[in-house]
N, C-alpha and C positions, 0 to 999 in steps of 0.2 A: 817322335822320330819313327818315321816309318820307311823300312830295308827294299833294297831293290827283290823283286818275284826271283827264286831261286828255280832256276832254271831246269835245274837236276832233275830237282822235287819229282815230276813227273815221269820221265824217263828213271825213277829209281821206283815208281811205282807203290812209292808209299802212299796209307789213310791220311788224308789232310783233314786238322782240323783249326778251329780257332777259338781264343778263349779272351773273352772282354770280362778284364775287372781280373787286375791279378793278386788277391787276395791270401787269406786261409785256402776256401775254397776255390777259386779258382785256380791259382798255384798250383792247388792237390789234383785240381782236375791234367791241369797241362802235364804235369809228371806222371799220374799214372797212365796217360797216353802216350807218353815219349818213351814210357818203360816198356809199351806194347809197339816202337817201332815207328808211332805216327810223327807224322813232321807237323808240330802248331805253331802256326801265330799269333803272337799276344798284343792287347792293347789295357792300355789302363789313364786313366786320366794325368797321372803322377810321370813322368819318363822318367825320373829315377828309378818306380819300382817297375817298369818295362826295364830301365839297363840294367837293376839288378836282375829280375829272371832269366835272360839271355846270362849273365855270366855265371848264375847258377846253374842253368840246364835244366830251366825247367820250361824256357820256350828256345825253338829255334832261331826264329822271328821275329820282328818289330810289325804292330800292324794288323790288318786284317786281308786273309787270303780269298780274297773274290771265288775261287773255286772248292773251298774247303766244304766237304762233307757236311762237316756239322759246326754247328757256332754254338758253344756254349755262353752263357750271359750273367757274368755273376758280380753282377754290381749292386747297392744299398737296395730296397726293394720300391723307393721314390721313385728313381732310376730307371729300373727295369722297362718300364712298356717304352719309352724313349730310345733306349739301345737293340730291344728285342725288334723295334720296327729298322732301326739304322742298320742293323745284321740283313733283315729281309731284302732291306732297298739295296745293299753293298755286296752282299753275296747270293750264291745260288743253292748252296744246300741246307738242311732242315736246319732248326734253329729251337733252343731251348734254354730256361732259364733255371735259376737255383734259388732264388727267392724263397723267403718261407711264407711268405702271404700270397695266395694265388687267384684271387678271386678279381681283382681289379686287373690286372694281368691281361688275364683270360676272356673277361669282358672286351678290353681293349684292343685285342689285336684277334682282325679277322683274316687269317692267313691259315692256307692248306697245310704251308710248311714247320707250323709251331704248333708244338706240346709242350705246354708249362710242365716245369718239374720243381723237385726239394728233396736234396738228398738229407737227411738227420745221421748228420756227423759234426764232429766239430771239436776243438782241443781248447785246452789253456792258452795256448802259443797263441799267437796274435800274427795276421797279416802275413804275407809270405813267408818271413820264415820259420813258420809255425808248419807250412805246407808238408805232405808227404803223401808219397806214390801209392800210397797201399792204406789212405785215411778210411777210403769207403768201404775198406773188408769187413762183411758180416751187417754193413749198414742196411737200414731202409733206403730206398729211394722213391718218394713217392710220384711218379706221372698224373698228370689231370686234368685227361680227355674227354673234348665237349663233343656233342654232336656231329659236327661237321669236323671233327681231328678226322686227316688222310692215314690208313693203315698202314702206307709206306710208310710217314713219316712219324708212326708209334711203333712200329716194329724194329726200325732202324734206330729208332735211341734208344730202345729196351734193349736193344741186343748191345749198344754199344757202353750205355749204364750199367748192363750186368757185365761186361767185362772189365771193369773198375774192381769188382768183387761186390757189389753193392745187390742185395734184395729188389725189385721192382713191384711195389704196391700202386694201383691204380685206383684213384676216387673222383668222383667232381671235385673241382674248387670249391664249390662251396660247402659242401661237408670237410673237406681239408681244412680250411680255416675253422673251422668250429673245433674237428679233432685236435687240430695242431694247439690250438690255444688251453687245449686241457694238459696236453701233455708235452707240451715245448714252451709255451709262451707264460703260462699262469704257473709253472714251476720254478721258469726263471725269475718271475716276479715276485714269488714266496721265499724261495732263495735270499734275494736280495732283500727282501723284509726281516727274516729271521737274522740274516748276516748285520743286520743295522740296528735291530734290538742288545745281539750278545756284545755287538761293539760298544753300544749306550753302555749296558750295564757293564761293560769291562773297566770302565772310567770311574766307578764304584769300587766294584773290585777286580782290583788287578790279576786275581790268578784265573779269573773266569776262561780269559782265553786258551789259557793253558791247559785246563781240563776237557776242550775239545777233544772229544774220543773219535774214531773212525765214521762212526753215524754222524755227528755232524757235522764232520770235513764231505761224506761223502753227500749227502743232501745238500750243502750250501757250495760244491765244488762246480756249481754252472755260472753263480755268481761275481766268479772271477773271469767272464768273459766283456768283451767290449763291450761300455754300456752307451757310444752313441749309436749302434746298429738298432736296439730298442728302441728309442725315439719312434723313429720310419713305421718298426712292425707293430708298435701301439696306436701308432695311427690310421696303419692301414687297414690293422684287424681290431678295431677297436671295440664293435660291438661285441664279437663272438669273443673277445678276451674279456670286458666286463662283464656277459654274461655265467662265464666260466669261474672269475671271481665270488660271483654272486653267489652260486653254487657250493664252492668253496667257502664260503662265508656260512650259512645255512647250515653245512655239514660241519665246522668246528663250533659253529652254536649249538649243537644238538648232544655233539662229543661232552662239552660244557657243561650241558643238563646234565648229560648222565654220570661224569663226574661228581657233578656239585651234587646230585641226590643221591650217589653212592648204588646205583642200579647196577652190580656189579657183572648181572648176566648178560645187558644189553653191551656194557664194557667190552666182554672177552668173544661176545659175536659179532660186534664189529672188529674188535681185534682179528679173529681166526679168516673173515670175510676177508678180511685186506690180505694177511697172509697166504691164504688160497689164492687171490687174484695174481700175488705178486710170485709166488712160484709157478704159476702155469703161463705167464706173460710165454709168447708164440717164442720160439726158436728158429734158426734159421737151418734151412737144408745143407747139409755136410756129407751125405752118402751117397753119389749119386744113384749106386744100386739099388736106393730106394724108392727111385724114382718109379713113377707110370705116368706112360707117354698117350697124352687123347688125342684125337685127329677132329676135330668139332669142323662139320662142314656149317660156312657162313655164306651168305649171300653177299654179293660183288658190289656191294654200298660203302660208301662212306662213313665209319662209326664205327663197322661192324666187328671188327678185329678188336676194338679198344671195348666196345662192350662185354668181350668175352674177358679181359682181363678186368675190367671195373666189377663183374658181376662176380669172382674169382674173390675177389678184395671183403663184398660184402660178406660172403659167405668164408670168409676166413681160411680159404683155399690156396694152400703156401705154392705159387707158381714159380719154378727154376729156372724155366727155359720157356719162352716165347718165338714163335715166328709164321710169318704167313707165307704158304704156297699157291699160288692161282693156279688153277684148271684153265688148259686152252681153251678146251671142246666145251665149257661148262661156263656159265653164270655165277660161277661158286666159287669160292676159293676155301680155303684149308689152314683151320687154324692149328697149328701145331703146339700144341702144350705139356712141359712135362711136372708135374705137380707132384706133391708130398703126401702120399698115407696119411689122414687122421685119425685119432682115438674114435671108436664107435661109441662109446658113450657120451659124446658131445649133444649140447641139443640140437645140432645138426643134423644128428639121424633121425629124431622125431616127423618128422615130414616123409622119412623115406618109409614108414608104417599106415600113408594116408590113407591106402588101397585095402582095408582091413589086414595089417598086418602084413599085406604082402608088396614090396617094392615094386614099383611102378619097370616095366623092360628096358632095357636100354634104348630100343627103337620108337619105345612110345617116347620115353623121355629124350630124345634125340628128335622126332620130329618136333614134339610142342615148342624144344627150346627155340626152333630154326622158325617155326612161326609165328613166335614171339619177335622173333628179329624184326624177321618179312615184314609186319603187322606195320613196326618201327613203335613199338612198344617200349618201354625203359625194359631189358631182359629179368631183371631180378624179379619180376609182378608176375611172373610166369609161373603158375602155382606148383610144376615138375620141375622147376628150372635148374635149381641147384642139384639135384639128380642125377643129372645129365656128369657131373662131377665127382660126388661122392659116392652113388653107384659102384661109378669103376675104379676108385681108386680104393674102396672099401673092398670088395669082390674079386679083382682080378686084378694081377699083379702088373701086369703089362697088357695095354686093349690098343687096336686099332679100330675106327669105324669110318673110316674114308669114304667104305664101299657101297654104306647103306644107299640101301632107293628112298632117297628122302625128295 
């Protein structure tokens, strides 16, 4: 069922958006935009759970609003290039998806107006109404912009993602789907392995499951999500998740060895390795007074904006706030970033000692980065390039360099 165009809408001057596939995630998305004021339209294959969002409040709408801003797309991940093209053909503003596999996606649609995304969030609840306005606070959200992504149309769902509460990490799809499958896709499938063993052996003995302590509620608690959405992302990502297995396989055979020969020091150095990794896992930005704002002039291309934040991502550069300004009078425009202080003993700083010890200027490290750009180079191959970042956010509390003669 789709509503007659409300009229108002525009003369009230509200953000239009729209959201296909009213799900977990989609639900979560149309409410925390209704929570910020916007007017959405919903569509979903089911019009039962289109009439239930409407009587929920978590769409206004029935349908898809031909003029909404942005179109969110959050259907099975089969689905997806299907719908993400039906949103381009039926409306007029950007357009992006929530899929966790992004590489077919991406492939498939060659549109200025789309930037695949994946937020990593997710509950127990199931389906709508599992939904909630504030699921993405403190999430990742990863974007993953190709070459040819328009800087309008990666600025404009960066800015509208991070006002979800949601982090914005930028990578290619296809390193996303490798990443994703270590740390989303091959944990839910260990999960569900470990969860299928203690239930075997619970048939044995009965108190097994009882003696489930907090660690193994909390490691097998991804396992209680929907297992036909699996199907699709094992399909889609199938290589880089068997890859990932395999890995995983390799590493508990090796665990194995060193058990079974009682090597008790390689034991407690993998142990201490894993707990080092797992206490420094990245945090997300909560001060904004800690922030340092850079002003990175880019050239007036295509890519360019989204390079600075993919290159950001590589180098573990926690980005809070994104946006781009164009220069009338200039060729250039102005990426506006405000980023998080990191630890100087990262090996991050290794490279900022290439110069014998002495950091490369800001001006050196600001032109090389800009013609790496120009060049249309991938930015990260730029051997100052990440400089250009941890420089100033290491050194000076707050930098401008808008002004340089680059």
């Amino acid at each position: 069922m789709i509503d007659s165009p409300d009229i108002g809408v525009e003369a009230s001057g509200a953000r239009r958006a729209n959201v296909i596939g009213l799900g977990l995630i989609g639900g979560s998305i149309a409410l925390g935009l209704r929570a910020q004021g916007w007017h959405v339209s919903g569509d979903d294959t089911d019009e039962r759970i289109v009439a239930a969002a409407r009587t929920s409040g978590a769409i206004d709408v029935a349908g898809l609003d031909p003029g909404a801003e942005i179109t969110f797309v959050a259907v099975p991940v089969l689905a997806v290039a299907d719908q993400v093209k039906r949103a381009l053909s039926e409306t007029s503003g950007v357009v992006t998806d929530v899929g966790s596999v992004k590489s077919p996606v991406c492939r498939a649609i060659d549109d200025r107006r789309f930037v695949g995304g994946h937020p990593m969030a997710g509950s127990e609840l199931d389906g709508l109404d599992g939904a909630q306005a504030d699921l993405f606070g403190g999430a990742v959200w990863v974007l993953t912009p190709v070459s040819d992504t328009d800087d309008a149309t990666f600025a404009l769902v960066t800015s509208i993602v991070a006002s979800l509460g949601a982090e914005v990490v930028a990578i290619g799809p296809d390193r996303h789907d490798h990443l994703v499958a270590v740390v989303s896709h091959v944990p839910h499938l260990t999960a569900a392995t470990l969860m299928g063993l203690a239930s075997e052996r619970a048939e044995e003995h009965a108190a097994l499951l009882r003696l489930a302590a907090g660690g193994f509620r909390d490691m097998t608690r991804v396992a209680s999500g929907r297992p036909g959405i699996w199907l699709d992302i094992c399909a889609e990502n199938r290589t880089a998740i068997t890859g990932a297995l395999d890995e995983l396989i390799e590493g508990l055979n090796e665990v194995r060895r060193i058990i079974d020969t009682d090597d008790r020091d390689a034991l407690l150095d993998r142990l201490q390795q894993a707990r080092h990794a797992r206490t420094n896992l990245p945090s997300r930005v909560v001060h904004p007074e800690e922030l340092a704002e850079v002003r990175i002039p880019i050239p007036d291309r295509t890519g360019a904006a989204a390079e600075v934040f993919t290159l950001a991502a590589e180098l573990s550069v926690n980005i809070a706030s994104f946006e781009v300004v164009h220069v009338v009078e200039s060729n250039r425009g102005v990426a506006v970033v405000l980023v998080k202080p990191g630890p100087t003993d990262t090996p991050m700083a290794a490279p900022m000692k290439a110069r014998g010890g002495r950091p490369a200027s800001v001006e050196e490290v600001a032109r090389a980065t800009v013609r790496g750009i120009d060049a249309k180079r991938p930015v990260f191959y730029v051997p100052a390039r990440w400089a250009l970042i941890m420089l100033v956010v290491r050194n000076l509390p707050r930098f401008v360099f808008n002004r340089l003669n680059i």
